[in-house]
C-alpha positions in Angstrom: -18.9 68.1 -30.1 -21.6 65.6 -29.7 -19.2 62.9 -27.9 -17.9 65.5 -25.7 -21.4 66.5 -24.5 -22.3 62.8 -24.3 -19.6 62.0 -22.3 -20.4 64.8 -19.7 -21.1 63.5 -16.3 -24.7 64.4 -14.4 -22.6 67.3 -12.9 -20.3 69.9 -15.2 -19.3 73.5 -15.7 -21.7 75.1 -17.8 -20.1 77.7 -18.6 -17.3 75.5 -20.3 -19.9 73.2 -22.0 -21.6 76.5 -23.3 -18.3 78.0 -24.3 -17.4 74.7 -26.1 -20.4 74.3 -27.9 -20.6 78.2 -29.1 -17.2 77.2 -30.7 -18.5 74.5 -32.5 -21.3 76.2 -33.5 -19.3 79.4 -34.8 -17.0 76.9 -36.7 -19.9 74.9 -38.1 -21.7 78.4 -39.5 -18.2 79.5 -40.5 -17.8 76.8 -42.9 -21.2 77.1 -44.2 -20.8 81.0 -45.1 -17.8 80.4 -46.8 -19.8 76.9 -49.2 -22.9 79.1 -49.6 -21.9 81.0 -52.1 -20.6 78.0 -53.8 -23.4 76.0 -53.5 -26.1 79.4 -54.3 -23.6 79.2 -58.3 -24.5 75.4 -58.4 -28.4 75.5 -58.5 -31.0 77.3 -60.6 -33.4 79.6 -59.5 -36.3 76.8 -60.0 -34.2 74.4 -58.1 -34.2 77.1 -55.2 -37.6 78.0 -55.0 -38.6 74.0 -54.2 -35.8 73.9 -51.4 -37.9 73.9 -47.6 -37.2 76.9 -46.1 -35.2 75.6 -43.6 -32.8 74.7 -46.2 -32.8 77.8 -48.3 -32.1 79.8 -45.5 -29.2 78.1 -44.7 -27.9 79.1 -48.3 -28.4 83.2 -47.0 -25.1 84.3 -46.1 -27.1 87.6 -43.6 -29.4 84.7 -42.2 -25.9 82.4 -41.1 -24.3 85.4 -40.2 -27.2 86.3 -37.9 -27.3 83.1 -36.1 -23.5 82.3 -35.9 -23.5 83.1 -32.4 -26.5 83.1 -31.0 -29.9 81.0 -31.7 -31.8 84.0 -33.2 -34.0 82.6 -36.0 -33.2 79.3 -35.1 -36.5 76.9 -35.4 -34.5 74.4 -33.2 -34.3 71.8 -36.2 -32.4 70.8 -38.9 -28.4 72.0 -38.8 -28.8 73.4 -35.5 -30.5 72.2 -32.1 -31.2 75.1 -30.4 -31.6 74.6 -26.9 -29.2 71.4 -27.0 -27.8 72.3 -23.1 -30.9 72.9 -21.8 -32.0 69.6 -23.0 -35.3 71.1 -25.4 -35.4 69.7 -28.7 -37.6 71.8 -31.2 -39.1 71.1 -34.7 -38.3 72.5 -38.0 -41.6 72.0 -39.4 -43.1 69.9 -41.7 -41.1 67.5 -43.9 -40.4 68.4 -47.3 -38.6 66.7 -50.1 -36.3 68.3 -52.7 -34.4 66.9 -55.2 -31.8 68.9 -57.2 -31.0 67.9 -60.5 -28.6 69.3 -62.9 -27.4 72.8 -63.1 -26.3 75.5 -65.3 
């Protein structure tokens, strides 16, 4: 998705770059509701509590399904760049560092 938006020239359809992008964007949320649950079996509660919010909430299967095809909730960092076509790049917050360890 990224080379095909890079490659776009100064002048484009849009609606066939938004369209695109959705797709990619579906796909991408897709994969990550179906290795959430996966990942949620993986890691203990403690180990969940020190993940940055940005990152736990990408773990919340209602959360991805919320944003799957739109940008509600979306901070604009992180996974997703909300805003990408209209060239505004949010922040996600501060930086936070978690490091998981180990399992049950």
């Amino acid at each position: 998705m990224a080379k095909y938006l890079s490659a776009l020239p100064d002048k484009y359809d849009q609606n066939d770059a938004y369209g695109r992008y959705r797709s990619a964007r579906e796909a991408t949320v897709d994969m990550l509701i179906a290795l959430a649950p996966r990942i949620n079996v993986l890691i203990t509660d403690e180990q969940r509590r020190k993940l940055p919010s940005l990152v736990a909430s990408h773990l919340d299967q209602r959360y991805l399904a919320g944003i799957r095809s739109g940008t509600a909730g979306n901070t604009g960092g992180g996974v997703f760049m909300g805003g990408f076509l209209g060239g505004g790049f949010g922040g996600g917050g501060g930086v936070e560092r978690a490091v998981l360890r180990g399992g049950p």
